[in-house]
C-alpha positions in Angstrom: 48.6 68.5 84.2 47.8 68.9 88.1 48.3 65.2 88.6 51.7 65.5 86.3 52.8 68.7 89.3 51.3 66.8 92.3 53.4 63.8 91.4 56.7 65.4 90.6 56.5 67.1 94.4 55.7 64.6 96.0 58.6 62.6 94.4 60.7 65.4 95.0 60.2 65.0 99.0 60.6 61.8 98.8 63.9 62.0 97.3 64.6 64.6 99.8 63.7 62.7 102.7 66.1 59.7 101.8 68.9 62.0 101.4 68.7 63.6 105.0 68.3 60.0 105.8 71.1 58.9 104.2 73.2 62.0 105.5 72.0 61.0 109.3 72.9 57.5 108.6 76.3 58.2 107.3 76.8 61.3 110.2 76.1 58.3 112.8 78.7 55.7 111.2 81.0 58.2 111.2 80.5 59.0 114.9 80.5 55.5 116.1 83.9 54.9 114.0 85.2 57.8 115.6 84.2 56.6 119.2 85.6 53.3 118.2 89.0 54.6 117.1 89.3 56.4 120.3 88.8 53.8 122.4 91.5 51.9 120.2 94.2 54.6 120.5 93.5 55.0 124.6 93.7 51.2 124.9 97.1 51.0 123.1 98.3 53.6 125.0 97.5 52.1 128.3 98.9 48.8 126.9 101.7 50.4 126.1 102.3 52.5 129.1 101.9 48.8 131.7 103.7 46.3 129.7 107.2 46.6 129.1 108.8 44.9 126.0 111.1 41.6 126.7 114.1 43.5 125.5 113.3 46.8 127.9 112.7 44.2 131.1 116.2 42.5 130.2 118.3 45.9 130.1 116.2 47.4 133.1 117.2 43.8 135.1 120.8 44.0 134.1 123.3 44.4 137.2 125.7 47.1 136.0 123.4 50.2 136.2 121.3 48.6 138.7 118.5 50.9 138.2 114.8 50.5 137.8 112.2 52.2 134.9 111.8 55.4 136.8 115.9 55.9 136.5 116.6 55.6 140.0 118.6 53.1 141.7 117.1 49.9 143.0 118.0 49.3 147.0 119.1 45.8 146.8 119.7 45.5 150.9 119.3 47.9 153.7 122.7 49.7 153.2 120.9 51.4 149.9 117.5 51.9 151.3 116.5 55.5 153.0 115.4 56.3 155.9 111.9 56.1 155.9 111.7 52.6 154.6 114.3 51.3 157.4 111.8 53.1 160.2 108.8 50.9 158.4 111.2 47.9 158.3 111.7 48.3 162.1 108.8 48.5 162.7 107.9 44.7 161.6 110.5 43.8 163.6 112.8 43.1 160.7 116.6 42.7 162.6 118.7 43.8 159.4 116.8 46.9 159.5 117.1 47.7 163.0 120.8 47.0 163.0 121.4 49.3 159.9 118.7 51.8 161.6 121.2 52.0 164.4 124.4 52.6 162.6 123.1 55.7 160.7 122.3 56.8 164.3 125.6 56.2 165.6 127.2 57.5 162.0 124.7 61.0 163.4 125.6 61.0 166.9 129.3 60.1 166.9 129.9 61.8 163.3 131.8 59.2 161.9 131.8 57.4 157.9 129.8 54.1 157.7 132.5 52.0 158.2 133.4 53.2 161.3 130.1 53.1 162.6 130.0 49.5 161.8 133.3 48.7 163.9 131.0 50.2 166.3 128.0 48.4 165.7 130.0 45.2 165.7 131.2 45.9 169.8 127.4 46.6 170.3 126.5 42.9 168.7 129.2 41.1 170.9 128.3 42.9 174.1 124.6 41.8 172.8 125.7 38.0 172.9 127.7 38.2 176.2 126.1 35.5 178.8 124.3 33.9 175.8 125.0 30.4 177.5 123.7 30.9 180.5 120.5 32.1 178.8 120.2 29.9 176.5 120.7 26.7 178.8 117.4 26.0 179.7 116.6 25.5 176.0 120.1 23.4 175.5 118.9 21.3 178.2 115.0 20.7 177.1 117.3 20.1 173.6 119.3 17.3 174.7 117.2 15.6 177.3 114.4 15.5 174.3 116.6 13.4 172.2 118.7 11.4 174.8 115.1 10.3 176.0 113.7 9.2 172.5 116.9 7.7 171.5 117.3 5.5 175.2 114.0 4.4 174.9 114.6 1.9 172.4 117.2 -0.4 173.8 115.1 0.1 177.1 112.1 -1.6 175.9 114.0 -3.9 173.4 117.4 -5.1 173.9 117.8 -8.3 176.0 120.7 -7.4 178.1 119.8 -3.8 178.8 116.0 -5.0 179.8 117.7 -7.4 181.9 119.8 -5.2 184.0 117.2 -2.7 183.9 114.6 -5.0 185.6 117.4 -6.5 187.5 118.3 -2.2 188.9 115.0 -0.8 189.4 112.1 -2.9 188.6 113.0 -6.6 190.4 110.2 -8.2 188.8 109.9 -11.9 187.5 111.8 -13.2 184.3 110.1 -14.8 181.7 111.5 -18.3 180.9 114.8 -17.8 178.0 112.1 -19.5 175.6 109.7 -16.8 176.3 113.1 -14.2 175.2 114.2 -15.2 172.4 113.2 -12.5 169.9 113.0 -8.4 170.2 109.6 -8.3 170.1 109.3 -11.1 173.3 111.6 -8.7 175.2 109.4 -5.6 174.4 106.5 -7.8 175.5 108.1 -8.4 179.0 109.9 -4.6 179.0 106.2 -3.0 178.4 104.4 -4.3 182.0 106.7 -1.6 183.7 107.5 0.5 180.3 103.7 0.9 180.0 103.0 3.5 183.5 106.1 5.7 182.5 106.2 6.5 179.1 101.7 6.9 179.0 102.2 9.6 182.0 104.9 11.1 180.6 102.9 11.5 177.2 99.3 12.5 179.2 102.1 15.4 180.7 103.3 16.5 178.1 99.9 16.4 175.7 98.8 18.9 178.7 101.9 20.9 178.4 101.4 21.4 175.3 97.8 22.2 175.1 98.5 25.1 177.7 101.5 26.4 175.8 98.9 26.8 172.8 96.5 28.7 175.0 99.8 31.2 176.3 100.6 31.9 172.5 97.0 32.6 172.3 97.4 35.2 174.9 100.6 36.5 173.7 102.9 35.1 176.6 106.2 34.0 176.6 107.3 34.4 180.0 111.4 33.4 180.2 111.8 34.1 176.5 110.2 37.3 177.2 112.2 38.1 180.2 116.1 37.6 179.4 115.0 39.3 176.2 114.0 42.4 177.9 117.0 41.7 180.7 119.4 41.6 177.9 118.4 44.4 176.2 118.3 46.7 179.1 121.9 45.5 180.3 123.0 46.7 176.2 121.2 49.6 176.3 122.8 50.8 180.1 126.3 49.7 178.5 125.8 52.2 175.6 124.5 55.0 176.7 125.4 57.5 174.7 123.2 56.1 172.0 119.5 56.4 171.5 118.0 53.5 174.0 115.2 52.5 172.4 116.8 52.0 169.4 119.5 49.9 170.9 116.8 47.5 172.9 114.7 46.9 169.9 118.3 45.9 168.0 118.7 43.4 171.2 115.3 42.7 171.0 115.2 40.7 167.3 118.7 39.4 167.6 118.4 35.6 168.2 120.4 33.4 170.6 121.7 31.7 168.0 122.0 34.1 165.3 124.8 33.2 162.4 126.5 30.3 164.5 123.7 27.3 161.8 
């Protein structure tokens, strides 16, 4: 009879024990589900929030509203942009910007629409290219006598009559037998014993040319560029002085020589 007792309690814990087992087990699952679902739902949400469905990114992309997803309207050149970008723009030197930069300032000081301002801004960019030949000439020239020289040199070193009348000129030195002639490469053969000195210290000059212009880009200088840029952009600024000057010198400053003429 005591056994019978001692063995119904202790089955009774037993059974007890595996039900607040089962009920911790089953309280866990449920929390790790629960965790799990969570993360699902945040997931989607940021999936959802940084991807944009192909039929959104078409109608968002479409010209006629011209807008982007936060409903305002995408700047699609400097005209639409404000303020505080165009000073950034400027700032990197971009030339659109500073042009536009400078027409809201004459649109402020002169109190005229954006139109006019323009007609204004377009006297500014002509006085701006005024005595843009004689500036520009020592580049022309460098330009031309590049090419003339590469293109001369050809005929010069192979052509039989021009070889002959160049030695005949300037060099006066003996002529081969007309045997010794009768091909191109014969005549470059006999063109090259006074060919040779030229062109090899005319490329030794300009390898060092060269090498010292990499070293003054190193150092930032640019010495004639540098100074008709800063000439010119004075000589605008003293012509319009009823305008902000710095603003009209950095406007000179970005504006090429040969700007819209290629």
């Amino acid at each position: 009879m005591l056994f019978t007792r001692h063995a119904t309690s202790t089955l009774t814990k037993m059974a007890s024990s595996m039900s607040s087992s089962s009920s911790s087990l089953l309280s866990t699952h449920r929390t790790f589900a629960s965790r799990a679902l969570l993360r699902r739902r945040h997931l989607q949400k940021k999936t959802t929030r940084f991807t944009k469905p192909a039929s959104s990114s078409l109608s968002s992309a479409s010209v006629a509203d011209n807008k982007d997803k936060t409903g305002g309207i995408l700047p699609l050149s400097v005209q639409d942009m404000d303020n505080t970008i165009l000073i950034t723009l400027s700032a990197s030197k971009n030339h659109e910007a500073r042009r536009e930069l400078l027409t809201r300032h004459i649109m402020q000081v002169d109190g005229v629409t954006h139109e006019s301002a323009n007609r204004t801004m377009h006297k500014i960019s002509v006085a701006n290219e005024e005595h843009l030949f004689l500036m520009s000439l020592p580049y022309k020239l460098g330009i031309g006598a590049s090419i003339t020289a590469a293109a001369v040199s050809f005929p010069l070193c192979f052509h039989h009559d021009i070889v002959y009348w160049f030695n005949d000129v300037m060099v006066t030195t003996e002529v081969p037998p007309q045997e010794d002639l009768e091909t191109m490469l014969e005549v470059g053969s006999w063109a090259w014993n006074w060919m040779e000195p030229p062109l090899g210290q005319l490329s030794f000059v300009i390898l060092c040319l060269q090498a010292a212009r990499a070293q003054m880009e190193n150092l930032g200088l640019r010495p004639y560029y540098r100074w008709i840029k800063e000439k010119r952009a004075c000589r605008l600024a003293e012509k319009f002085p009823a305008y902000n000057r710095k603003l009209i010198m950095d406007y000179s400053r970005t504006d090429d020589f040969l700007r819209g003429t290629y």
